[in-house]
N, C-alpha and C positions, 0 to 999 in steps of 0.2 A: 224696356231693355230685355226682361225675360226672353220676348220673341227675337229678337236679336243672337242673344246667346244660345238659343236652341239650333237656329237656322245657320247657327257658327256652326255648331256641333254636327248637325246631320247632313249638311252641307260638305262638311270638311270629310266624313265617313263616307259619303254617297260620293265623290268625287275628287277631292284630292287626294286622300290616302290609295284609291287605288291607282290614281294616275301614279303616284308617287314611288309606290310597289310597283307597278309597271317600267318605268325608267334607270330601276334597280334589277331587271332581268336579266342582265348579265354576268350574277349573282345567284348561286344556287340555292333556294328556299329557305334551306335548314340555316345556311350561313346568315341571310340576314335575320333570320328569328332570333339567331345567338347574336349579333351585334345591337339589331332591336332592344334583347332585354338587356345589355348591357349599358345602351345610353338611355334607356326608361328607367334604369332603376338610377342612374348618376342623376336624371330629372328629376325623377320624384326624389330624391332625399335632399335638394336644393328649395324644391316647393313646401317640404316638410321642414326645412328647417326656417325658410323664409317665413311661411304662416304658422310656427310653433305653436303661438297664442289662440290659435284659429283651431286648432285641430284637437278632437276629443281623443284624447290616448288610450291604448283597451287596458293599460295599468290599473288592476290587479288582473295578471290572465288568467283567464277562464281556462276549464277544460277543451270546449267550444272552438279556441282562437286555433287548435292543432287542426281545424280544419281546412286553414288556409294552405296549406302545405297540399289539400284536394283543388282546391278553387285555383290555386299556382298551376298545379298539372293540366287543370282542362281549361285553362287561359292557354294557357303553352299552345297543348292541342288543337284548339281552334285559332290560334296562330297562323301556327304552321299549315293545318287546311286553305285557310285563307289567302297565305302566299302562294301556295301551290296552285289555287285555281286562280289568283291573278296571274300570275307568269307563266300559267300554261295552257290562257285565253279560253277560261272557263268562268268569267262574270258571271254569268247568267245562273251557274249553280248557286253563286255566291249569291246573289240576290234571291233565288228561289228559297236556301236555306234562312235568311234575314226575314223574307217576309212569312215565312212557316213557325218561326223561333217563337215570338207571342203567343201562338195559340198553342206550343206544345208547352211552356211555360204555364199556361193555365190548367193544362192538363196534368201538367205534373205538382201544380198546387192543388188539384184536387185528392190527387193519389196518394203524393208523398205526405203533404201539410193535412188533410182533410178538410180544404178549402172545398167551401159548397159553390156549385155552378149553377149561374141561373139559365131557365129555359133555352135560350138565346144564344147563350157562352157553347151548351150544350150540342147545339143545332151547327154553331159553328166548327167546334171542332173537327167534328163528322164531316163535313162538307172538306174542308181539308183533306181528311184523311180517305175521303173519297176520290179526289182532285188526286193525289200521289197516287191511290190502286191504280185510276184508270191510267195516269202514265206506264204503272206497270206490267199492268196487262196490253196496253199497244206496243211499249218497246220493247217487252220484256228482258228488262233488266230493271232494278229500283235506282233511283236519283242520288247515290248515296253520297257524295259530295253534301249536297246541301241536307241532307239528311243528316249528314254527320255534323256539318255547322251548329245547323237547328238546336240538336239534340246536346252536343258540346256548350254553347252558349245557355240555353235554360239549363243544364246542370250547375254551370257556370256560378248563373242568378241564386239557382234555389239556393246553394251552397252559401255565398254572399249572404243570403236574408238567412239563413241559419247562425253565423257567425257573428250576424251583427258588429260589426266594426267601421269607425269612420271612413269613407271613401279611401282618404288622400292617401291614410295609416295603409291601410286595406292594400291598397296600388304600390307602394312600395314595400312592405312584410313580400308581398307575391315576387315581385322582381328579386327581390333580396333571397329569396327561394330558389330561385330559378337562376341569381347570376352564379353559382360554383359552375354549373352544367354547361354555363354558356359558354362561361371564360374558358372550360378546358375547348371546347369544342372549338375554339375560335385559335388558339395555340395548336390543336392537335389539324386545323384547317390546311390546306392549301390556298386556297381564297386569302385574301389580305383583310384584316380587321381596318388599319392604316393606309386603305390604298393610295400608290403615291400621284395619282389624277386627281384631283382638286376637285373635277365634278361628282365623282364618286365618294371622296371622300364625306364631301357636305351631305350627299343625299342621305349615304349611310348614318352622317349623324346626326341627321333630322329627323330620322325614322322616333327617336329619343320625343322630339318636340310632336312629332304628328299620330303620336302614340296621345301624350299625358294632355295637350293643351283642346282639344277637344272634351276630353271628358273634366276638364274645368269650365269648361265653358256649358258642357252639358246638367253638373252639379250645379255651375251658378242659376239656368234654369229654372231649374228646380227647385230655385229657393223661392222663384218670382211667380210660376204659372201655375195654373191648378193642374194635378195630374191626369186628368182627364185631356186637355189639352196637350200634354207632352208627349201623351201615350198614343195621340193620334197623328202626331206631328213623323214619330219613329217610324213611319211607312216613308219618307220624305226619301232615307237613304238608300233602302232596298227601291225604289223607284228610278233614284239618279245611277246608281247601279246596273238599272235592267236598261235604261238609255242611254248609258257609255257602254255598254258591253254591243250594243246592237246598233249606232250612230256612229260613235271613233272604232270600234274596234271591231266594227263587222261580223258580230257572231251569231249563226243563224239560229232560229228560233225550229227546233224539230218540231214533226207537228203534233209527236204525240205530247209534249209539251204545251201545247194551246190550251187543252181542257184543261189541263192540271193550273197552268196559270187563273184561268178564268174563273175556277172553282176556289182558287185558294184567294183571288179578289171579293168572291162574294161575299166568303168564310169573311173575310176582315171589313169587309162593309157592312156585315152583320155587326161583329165584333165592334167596330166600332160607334154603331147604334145602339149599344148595347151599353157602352163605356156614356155616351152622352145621356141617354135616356137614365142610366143611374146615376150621373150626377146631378141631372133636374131634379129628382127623387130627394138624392140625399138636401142639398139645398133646400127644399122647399120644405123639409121639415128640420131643417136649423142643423143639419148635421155636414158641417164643412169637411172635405178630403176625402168621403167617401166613394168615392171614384177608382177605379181599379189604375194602380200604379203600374210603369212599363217595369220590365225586364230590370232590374237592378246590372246588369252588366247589359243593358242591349246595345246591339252594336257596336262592341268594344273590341274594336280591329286593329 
């Protein structure tokens, strides 16, 4: 079942969430980010109350918990990026910044956490960060959409794995952050929160459902696969991504973009030989999980 509920999860991020965002273009970004967190956060506090029993409360709060108040913001932020290159038929950045996200995530576990990188981890970064110069010396200009994805989402994580707090708690403290700003912005709208089309209305508020039930589906997971496994699996969405942006949605591939893709494939083929080779390692001397875990927020769109 693990492989089921992962394949729910990156499945549903690699292609329904952004068809689903696409079909709501008739809708300006900011508005549906504000109606988004308004029916995510009425979801998560129905999932939080349904699995009460289930959920580890951060009762007594920490100092620590005030950071979610940071992790709310640059959820937000990578949000709103992400509508804005679905509905203004920029897939392709979005995928470029999802499959760059990992490895700046490890780069900034080394910097910020003083997580050690080994040889390999090391060799891949660079190759990345190579793959993006050279885009930017052919186009001159840098990618910054997916740059700013990338870079939003591993703040995102590192943030998350600093706070340590249960997913479910986690996911709703943040919406509950973020619904004052949304509700005024949805009052102070011209846009309809209630539109009175029945098809619009349901899309808007499933954005709710196609926000939280992935990332249960992605937790439940997690509770089943080794993370070595799940960690390899999170290229699955940034893939379905780069083959609806360039299949249904025709968007061309510029070609100083070729190297940059190519190079940021090796980087994660290394990466990912890297994540497998240390989990034979850790295994074969009796040391389970030691496999580098994905992104605590990856692909949370």
């Amino acid at each position: 079942m693990g492989l089921v509920y992962a394949l729910g999860a990156y499945l549903s991020w690699g292609l329904v969430v952004p068809v689903h965002f696409r079909l709501l273009s008739g809708f300006s970004p900011s508005h549906i980010l504000a109606v988004r967190i308004l029916w995510s956060c009425l979801f998560a506090v129905a999932l939080v109350l349904l699995w009460r029993n289930r959920v580890r409360t951060p009762f007594p709060l920490r100092p620590r918990h005030a950071l979610l108040f940071v992790s709310a913001g640059l959820i937000g932020v990578n949000w709103l990026l992400y509508l804005q290159a679905v509905n203004s038929g920029h897939l392709l950045d979005a995928s470029l910044g999802y499959y760059i996200n990992p490895l700046v995530s490890v780069a900034l576990g080394a910097v910020v956490l003083r997580e050690r990188l080994r040889p390999l981890q090391r060799v891949a970064v660079g190759i990345a960060a190579a793959g993006v110069a050279i885009a930017v010396v052919l186009a001159g200009t840098l990618p910054l959409v997916a740059l700013e994805l990338a870079m939003s989402f591993a703040l995102y994580g590192l943030v998350r794995k600093v706070v340590g707090v249960d997913p479910a708690v986690g996911f709703l403290a943040e919406t509950l952050i973020l619904t004052p700003a949304a509700f005024v912005w949805v009052l102070l709208s011209p846009e309809p929160a209630l539109p009175p089309d029945p098809r619009d209305f349901a899309l808007l508020a499933l954005t709710g459902v196609t926000t939280a039930l992935p990332l249960i589906w992605f937790a439940a997971a997690a509770d089943r696969l080794r993370l070595a496994t799940l960690g390899l699996m999170q290229y699955i969405a940034p893939t379905c991504l780069l083959a609806l942006s360039v299949l249904a949605y025709a968007e061309h591939v510029a070609p100083h973009a070729i190297p940059m893709f190519g190079l940021i494939w090796l980087a994660l083929a290394l990466y990912a030989f890297d994540l497998l080779r240390a989990g034979r390692a850790a295994r074969a001397h009796g040391v389970p999980g030691e496999t580098a875990a994905p992104n605590p927020g990856a692909m949370r769109v």
